[in-house]
Each structure stands twice: as C-alpha cells, then as structure tokens.
C-alpha positions, 0 to 999 in steps of 0.5 A: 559505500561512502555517499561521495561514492554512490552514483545512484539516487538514495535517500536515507532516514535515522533511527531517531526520525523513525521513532518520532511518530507513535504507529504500528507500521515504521512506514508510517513514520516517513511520510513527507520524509523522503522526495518521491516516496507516497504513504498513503494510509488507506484504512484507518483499522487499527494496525492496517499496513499503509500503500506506500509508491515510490515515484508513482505508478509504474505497472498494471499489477503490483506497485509494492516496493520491496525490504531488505531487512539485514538481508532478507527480502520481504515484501512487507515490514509491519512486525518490525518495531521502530525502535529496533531499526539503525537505519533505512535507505530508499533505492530509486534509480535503476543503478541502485536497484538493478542489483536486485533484479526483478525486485527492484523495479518499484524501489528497494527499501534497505534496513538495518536494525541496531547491534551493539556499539563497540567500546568500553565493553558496558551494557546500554540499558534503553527505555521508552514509553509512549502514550497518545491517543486518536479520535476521528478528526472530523466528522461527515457534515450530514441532514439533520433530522428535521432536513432530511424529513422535509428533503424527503417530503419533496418526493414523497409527500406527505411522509413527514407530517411534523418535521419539529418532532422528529428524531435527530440521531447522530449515528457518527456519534454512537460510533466513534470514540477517542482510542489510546495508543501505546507503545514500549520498549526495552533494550540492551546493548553493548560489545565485547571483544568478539561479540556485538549483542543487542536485545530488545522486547518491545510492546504496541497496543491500539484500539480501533476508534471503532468499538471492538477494533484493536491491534497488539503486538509483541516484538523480540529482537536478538542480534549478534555479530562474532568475531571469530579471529581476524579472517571469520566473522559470523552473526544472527539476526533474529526476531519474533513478533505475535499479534492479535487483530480484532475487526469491527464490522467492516462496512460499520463507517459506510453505514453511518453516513447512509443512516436515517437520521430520524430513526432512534438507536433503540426502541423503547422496552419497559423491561429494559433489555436492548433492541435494536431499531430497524433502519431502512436500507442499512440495517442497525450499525450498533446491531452489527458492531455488537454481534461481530466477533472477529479476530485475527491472531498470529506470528511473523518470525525473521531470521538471517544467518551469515558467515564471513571470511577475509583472504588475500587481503583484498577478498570476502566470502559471504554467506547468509540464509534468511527465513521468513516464517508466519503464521495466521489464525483468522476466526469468526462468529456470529450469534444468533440476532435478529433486528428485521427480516434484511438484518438477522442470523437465524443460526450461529456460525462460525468460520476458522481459517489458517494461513501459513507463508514460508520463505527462504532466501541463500545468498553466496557473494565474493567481493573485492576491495583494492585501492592502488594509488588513486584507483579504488575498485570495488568488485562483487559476484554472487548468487541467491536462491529463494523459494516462497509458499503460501497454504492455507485452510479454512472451514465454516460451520453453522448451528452451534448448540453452544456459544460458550468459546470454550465449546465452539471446537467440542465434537458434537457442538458443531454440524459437519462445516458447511464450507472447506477452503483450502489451497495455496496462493498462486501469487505466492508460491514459486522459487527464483534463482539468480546470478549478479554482479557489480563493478565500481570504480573511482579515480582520485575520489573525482571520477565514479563508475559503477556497473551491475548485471543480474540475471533471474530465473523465476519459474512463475514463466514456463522454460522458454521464457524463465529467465531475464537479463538486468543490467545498469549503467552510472557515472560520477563526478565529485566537481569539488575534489577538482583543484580548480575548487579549492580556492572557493570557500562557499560550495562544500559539496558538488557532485553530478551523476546519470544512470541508465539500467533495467529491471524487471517484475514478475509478480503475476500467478505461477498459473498464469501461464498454464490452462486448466480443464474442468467439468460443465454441462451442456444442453444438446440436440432437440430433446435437449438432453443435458449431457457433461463434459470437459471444458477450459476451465480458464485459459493461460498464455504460455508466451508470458515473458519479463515485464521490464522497466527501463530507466534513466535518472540524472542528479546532483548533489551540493553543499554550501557553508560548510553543509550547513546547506545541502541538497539534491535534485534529479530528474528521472524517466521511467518507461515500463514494457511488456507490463503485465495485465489481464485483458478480456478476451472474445465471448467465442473463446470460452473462458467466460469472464475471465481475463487472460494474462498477457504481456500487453501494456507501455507505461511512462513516468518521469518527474523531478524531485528536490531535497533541501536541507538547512542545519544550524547551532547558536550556543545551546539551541540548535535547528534544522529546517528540511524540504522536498518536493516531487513531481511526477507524469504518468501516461500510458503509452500502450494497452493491446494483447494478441487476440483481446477486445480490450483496448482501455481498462475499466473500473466499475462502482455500484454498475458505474464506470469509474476509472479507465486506462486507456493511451495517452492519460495517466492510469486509472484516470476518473471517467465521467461526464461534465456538468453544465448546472441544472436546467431551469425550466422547460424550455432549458429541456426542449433545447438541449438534449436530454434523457426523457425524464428529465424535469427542471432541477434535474442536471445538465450533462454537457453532449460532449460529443455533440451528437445530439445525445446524453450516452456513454460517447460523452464520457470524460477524463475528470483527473488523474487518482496520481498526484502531479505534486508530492511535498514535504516540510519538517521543523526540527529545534532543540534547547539542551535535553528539549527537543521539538519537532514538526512534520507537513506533508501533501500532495496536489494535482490528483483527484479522489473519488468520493463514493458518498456522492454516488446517487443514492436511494431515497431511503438513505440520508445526504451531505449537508450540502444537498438541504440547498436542494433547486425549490425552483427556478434560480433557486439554485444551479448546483445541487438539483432537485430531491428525487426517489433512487 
C-alpha cells in the first residue's frame, strides 16, 4: 500500500538504520527511533531480550507487541540477524492493528527480510564485520574501607579499633571487566527470471562483562520467491539460528554493592591454593561466579511457505503455512565448595531440564484490486488458524561420584533425581481461529476510506465466550491533491487522517477458566483425628471474556520544500475494558492465596507524538537531522471483581509495599511515605508523631493523614514507573563513502525504584552518600543517623 494510501498510523525503519547498532536482538537498534515506541534494556546479561511498549502500558498482564516476520506471528524476534531484515514497519492505531485482531492490541511490528534484487541476473556478494567492546559505564559510588569502619562503629562501638588499617576491597572491580562483541555476516543474492534468491550465514558473539556470562549464536537464512507463469507465484522463506547462553550467578551484581569493603577477596594460604574469605550477609561473590556453571543451548527455526495465484485480472489467492519450531536445553552444575556454614554445596548436583514450543499458523486471503477511472478499491477476505504448544521436562539429581562432564549422564555416576518437573506451559498452549476482512477505498487519490473486521475464536475461553468481534473504522484526506493547492510551491506533502476500532487480548492460562481439585488433609473432631480429602485445588471463572481495547487516533502528515522537511504528529485515546487480572478472593472461599482470574479492570492512555525529519545535500556532503517525541497518561479508571476484596493492586519488596494500582493514578504507581527531614532533638520528637524508638537523627515521616500516627493510612503516591515524556534525536551526515551517525534517546517524568536504597542490615556496606551520616544536631537534615538493621 502506497503511504499516501494508509489511513493508519505507521512508522517504519530501513535495513541500513537497523545495522547501525552492534546487538544480538534488532529491537535494540530502534531505540529514540520511532514516536511512541519504549526499549527498555532491563538486564544487561549477555544476549537478554529488551521490554520493548508501544505508547505505554495499556493492560494488567502482557503488554508485549507482537512480529510479523513475512508472515508468521511470533511473539518475539531474538534470532533474526539484523542484516537480514529489508524492513520493519510499527502498526499503532486500531485501523492498522484490528486486521489482527486479538493481537494486535500492544501494537503490531511487520517485518520483512531481503530477497533478492530483480535485474541483470548477477549475484550480490555482501560482507560485514564488526567489533566493539562494552564495560560497565560507571560504577556504584560506595564507603570505602575506612567509612564504613567508622559508620559502623557509631552503632557498634568499638568494632573497628584501627579504622587506618583496614582493608579496602573493591569488589565491583574484581568483578566486572571489558567484554567484546562481534558480529559477521555473509550473503548472496541476486535474481533470475523466475526465482529471486537470497542466502545468508551470519555469526554473533558477546561476552557478558561478567565472568562466565556469554551469548552465541549462528543464523542461516534462505529466501525464494518462484515465478512459476504469469498467474502462480510461490516461495519459502526459512531460517535457523542455534545458540548457546552461559549465566553467571544471577544475584553476583546485587551482591556487590552489599559487600563489606573491609574484607580481603582471599585469605592468605602459604600453599598457594585459593580460599575464599567469608563476608558476612552475602557470602564471596568470586566463590559464586567461580562454582556456577550454567548453560542455556538451543535452536529457533522459522519457516513460511505461500502460494499465489492471479485471476480475472483483478483477483489473488493466497496461501501461506508458517512454523515456528524451538528447542531449549537449560543445565546446571554445582561442585562441591564450601566458603562458611551459609555459603557451601556439600554434594554435587546437577539439573537438566528441556523445553520444546511448537507453532503453527494457515493463513488463506482473496484480494481484489480494481482502479475505475478515479475510483481504486482494494478488497481482502480470508481466514487463519494457529495452534501453539509449550512442553517441557526437567530433572536434578545430587551426589555425582564424578564431575567429569563426560560422566554427569553415565548410569551409576548419578542417584535416582531428586526432583521431576515436567508439563506444559498454560499460557502457551491453545489454538485460534479467525475469519477477517477489509475494505479500502480512494477517490482521485484525495478522499481515503478503509474498514476492517476479524473475528477470533480462541479456546483459552470456555464455548460461550470463545469468540470476539474486532472492527475499525479510518478516513483520509490527501489536502494537497486538491486543486485549490497546486499554486503553492512550499507545502509538498498534507494529509489528515482519524480512525476509531477495537482490539482484543487474551493472553491469560487456558486453565484459567477452569477449577481444579486436589487431595488435603484436615484435622476433625476432638481426638483430632487427621483424615484426607477432596478439595479446590485452585478456582477458576468460567465467565472469563475478551479484554477489549478501544481506540481512537487522529493524524496529519506534511511536507515542506520538496520533502526536504517531513512530519507527522497524531493524537491517540486508548481505553482498555474488561482487562484481565488476578484478583485475591475472600479467605472463606478456600483458595488460599491464589488469585482468581477475572475480567475486573478499565485502563485509559492517551498522548501526542511528533515526528520530524529534516534531509538536505550540498555537492558531495549530505545530512539529515530526525526527532520525535511522545507523551503519554496513564490512569486506571477502573479495579473490581464479582466476589473479590481487592480494590487496588499491591506489589511487594523485602515485606515493603512498592507499587499500587488503584483509580485514578497511573498503574503501578510507587506507594510510600513522605519525609520531612530528620528530627533534631528531643524536642522535635515530643511534638510530632512519631514511632516509640524513634531518637534524634532518626527521619521525619510526615502523618499525611493527620491522624496523630506514622501507619499505613499515611502512604502516598511517589510517581508513576511510566514516562510522561519519550524522545529521540538522531544526526546522520555523509562525505562520499564516509558516513557518520548519532543516536540520543530519554525519557522524563517517570520514577524508578532503587532497591540499593532499602534499609539494610548493619552487616552490608552503603552508598557513599550515607558517610554524610546526622553526627548531631544541624549536622545534617537528609542522611539520618547509622543504626543496626
């Protein structure tokens, strides 16, 4: 479809901006890319897929866009190689999305990887090659040695007699390091008269700036497109990428920043073999990297198949068949190691578990394409089915007689596994079938119409509520292809559009919906006599229906000199129903701590997103500057179930409420309390309320409710984790076969939680920041006094 055509909000990105950055995962690269679009690179473990929200949060469960790789629905795109991508488009707006029905309500990402280039029948031969490296751009500013000695002698006296001689271990240095990152790739390409072809082999490796952390991966890619005679097309598109993952000790960073700084590493031993110092509270993080031995191996294959056939001129049939096969080998061991009675492995064990998803996806479309004078239409029916499973297996055993890895599996070496896991994954096991249409109409290329209807079926509800109803609406009207524009020379480009549909989610358990029974035991009568029985094992809402999101989006697009300056800026209301949660049900009911499932919550985004884009050539040296910029607010507008307690949802940390959705805030706002600085003496105490042990130095929790008493009532709403703001900004400029270019991205508005901060026990060291400790009164009004946790 022409861009002059779209009636929908979609933004797209070329293969050349997709290589610019050096990752494992192409999401990566799009960072400040695209308006609305959030990459959030939450783990920095070598080859971790990004949270990637496309303008905002807009459900309780899975806020996940889903990929359109030529044509099969995946729910993630980690294997693709990023020089094997031709494009990506991001669908936002119901009138792009509601073609996908219950998918498509957190956005829809289409990709399309390279074919070969029709023309004089050569072979295109592409290398690439890339090597960076990575470290850890700046370290946590923690007490030294000597502060932490006297910071801990304020509570403990005594503890530390000689403050000059103590150690003063860097433990973020003995753990961190400069890692590479390389990547390859190799293709061929090229057309004859009836086949397109493209081949590729490329090759990604990254250590982990933790030791014994590493991501590799291979990728093969073959794609052909047949030209069978002048009405039959046909083609494959199939790749294969293994991997293996190593995992350092996954709690190694944590520990660092909680280390004692006065402990050395490694004790002093005359015979020169390595042990290990005790540090108390966390044990030896070196003792931990050193004995994990982690992998995880696999391989991810995505295929699609299509036929197409031409008719009458105007009409096409065409059928594709996707498969989405991987396969995942995760094992573990650990030797036997002792450091102190809390850290030790007094056998050997080992775990081994494997996972195995299935997908597979038929899709069947008649289209009709017909232009009649000035009227083009566009026409499209069809229908899909997939069917998706998930089984896996695991097993741990302990006391290996022999560590060799060559012996780990030999009959004898192992006792009978001391744990069998096997199952399949509920949220990943169902099938779906849909039915979908959609009609486009344009008139003079000025006036633009297009409507679009699916109706899914999924069986993660029970018969009565398996099937629901998406439909979209959009206008356009391209202002410049009217005659009362063509004497103007400064506008090039003017469209407005609006659009209103609906989408859907079901992305909860298939046993949702079902209760299930299972064996108990009970204490009855006055001998209390133990006696077992049948009893919910966990309870489900057979009632569950279609979380549904409707939304509206109104656009314009514009040009100036010649499209040297282009733009687009759209406005967007997005309000979630029925969202999907698990709620907390009354203790009476017998389903212990369990939520229940229901469809119990309203959720509303809107915002405003601006897309600039400036591109200019002076003789050899050519330039483009690019921005945009999003804002999005979030408010729950509605938390209740039939039967529940629950009217807000709570997030917990070490015992601590964190986060709480409740009406009227954004979701998963910070809950706290406010602080008034410290108390400074006695007096300070006796007029304020205040818990009884309080002392001066200690802080000063404002009684928000000012009922006299420091509780849960005076809990707050701190801030939102979801950004009022998103932008980006990129620089690109080229002399000849030089090419320079520069990416910014942020966001504003938001908070984040810092776990660091969270009161600690005296036996773990502090930010810098608390050596400027309250030593008396006006000392200091924001960092209170050292006590024991």
């Amino acid at each position: 479809v022409r861009k002059s055509d779209l009636t929908g909000a979609v933004s797209s990105v070329k293969s050349e901006d997709l290589v610019k950055v050096v990752a494992s995962n192409p999401l990566q690269s799009l960072q400040g890319k695209i308006a609305g679009l959030q990459v959030i690179n939450n783990s920095g473990a070598p080859g971790s897929a990004p949270i990637v929200r496309v303008r905002g949060i807009g459900t309780f469960n899975n806020n996940n866009p889903i990929f359109v790789v030529d044509g099969v629905i995946l729910d993630d795109i980690s294997f693709l190689n990023s020089s094997d991508i031709q494009s990506m488009e991001l669908l936002k707006d119901a009138s792009a999305t509601a073609i996908y029905g219950n998918r498509g309500s957190n956005g829809v990402f289409i990709v399309t990887t390279k074919q070969g280039k029709l023309g004089d029948g050569k072979t295109t031969i592409n290398f690439s090659g890339e090597y960076s490296v990575q470290r850890l751009l700046r370290k946590i500013d923690l007490l030294n040695g000597r502060q932490f000695g006297e910071v801990v002698n304020r509570f403990r006296p005594g503890e530390y007699n000689n403050l000059d001689a103590l150690p003063n271990t860097d433990w973020q240095d003995l753990i961190f390091r400069t890692a590479p990152i390389q990547n390859y790739q190799l293709s061929f390409s090229g057309a004859t008269e009836k086949n397109q072809y493209y081949f590729s082999v490329g090759y990604f490796n990254q250590e982990g700036i933790i030791e014994k952390s590493k991501f590799e991966r291979l990728t093969v890619r073959l794609n052909n497109t047949y030209t069978l005679n002048k009405w039959l097309r046909a083609g494959n598109n199939l790749s294969f990428a293994p991997f293996t993952q190593q995992n350092t000790s996954g709690g190694a960073p944590f520990v660092v920043y909680r280390a004692q700084p006065v402990i050395k590493p490694y004790l002093d031993n005359p015979s020169g073999d390595t042990i290990y110092s005790v540090v108390p509270g966390v044990g030896n993080v070196l003792a931990d990297i050193q004995n994990t031995n982690s992998f995880n191996k696999g391989v991810r294959t995505v295929s699609s198949f299509f036929a197409e056939a031409s008719f009458l001129e105007s009409f096409r049939f065409k059928t594709s068949l996707g498969l989405d096969f991987g396969y995942s080998e995760a094992e573990s061991f650990t030797p036997v190691f002792y450091v102190s009675p809390q850290q030790q492995n007094a056998l050997n064990d080992l775990s081994k578990s494997n996972a195995v998803n299935t997908s597979w996806l038929w899709e069947n479309t008649l289209s009709y394409n017909k232009t009649i004078a000035d009227h083009r239409i566009d026409a499209l029916v069809g229908f899909t089915s997939q069917k998706l499973t998930n089984e896996s297996t695991g097993r741990t055993a302990t006391d290996l007689q022999r560590t060799d890895p060559n012996f780990w599996y030999v009959s004898g070496n192992t006792v009978v596994p001391t744990s069998v896991n096997d199952g399949v994954d509920p949220n990943a096991y169902f099938s779906m079938l849909s039915f979908l249409g959609r009609v486009s109409y344009t008139w003079k290329d000025k006036y633009l119409a297009t409507a679009t209807f699916r109706r899914d079926g999924s069986s993660k509800f029970l018969t009565n509520n398996r099937w629901g109803n998406f439909p979209s609406f959009a206008l356009g009207w391209n202002i410049i292809n009217e005659s009362f524009m063509l004497s103007q020379s400064l506008l090039s480009n003017l469209k407005v559009r609006a659009s209103w549909g609906v989408t859907g989610n079901d992305k909860i358990s298939y046993l949702d919906g079902y209760s299930t029974i299972g064996i108990a035991n009970a204490v009855f009568g006055s001998n209390e006599q133990q006696f077992v029985g049948s009893t919910f094992a966990r309870l489900g809402n057979p009632g569950l229906r279609w979380e549904l999101a409707k939304q509206a989006d109104v656009g314009i697009e514009f040009g100036f000199l010649q499209d040297k300056l282009t733009g687009e800026i759209d406005y967007y209301h997005k309000n979630t129903e029925d969202i999907l949660v698990g709620l907390r049900v009354p203790g009476y009911v017998g389903n212990g701590d369990l939520p229940v499932t229901y469809n119990a919550g309203s959720m509303l985004n809107r915002g405003v997103e601006l897309t600039l884009s400036y591109t200019d050539k002076i003789d050899k040296f050519n330039y483009k500057l690019s921005g945009n910029l999003t804002t999005i607010n979030n408010e729950v507008t509605k938390i209740t179930g039939t039967g529940t307690s629950d009217d807000e949802l709570i997030a917990f940390y070490n015992g601590q409420i964190i986060t709480r959705s409740r009406v009227g805030d954004p979701i998963g706002s910070f809950a706290g309390y406010l602080t008034d600085g410290l108390f400074q003496n006695q007096a300070e105490i006796n007029a304020y309320p205040h818990r009884a042990d309080t002392q001066p130095g200690d802080v000063r929790y404002v009684d928000y409710n000012n009922d006299g008493a420091i509780n849960t009532e005076d809990l707050v709403n701190l801030g939102s984790p979801i950004p009022t703001l998103m932008y980006g900004f990129s620089l690109e400029a080229g002399y000849g076969a030089f090419k320079l270019s520069m990416d910014f991205s942020g966001q504003a508005g938001n908070k984040i939680y810092n776990a660091k901060e969270t009161v600690r026990p005296d036996l773990y060291n502090y930010e810098a920041h608390v050596y400027n400790y309250w030593r008396g009164e006006g000392t200091s009004n924001s960092e209170p006094r050292p006590t024991a946790g």
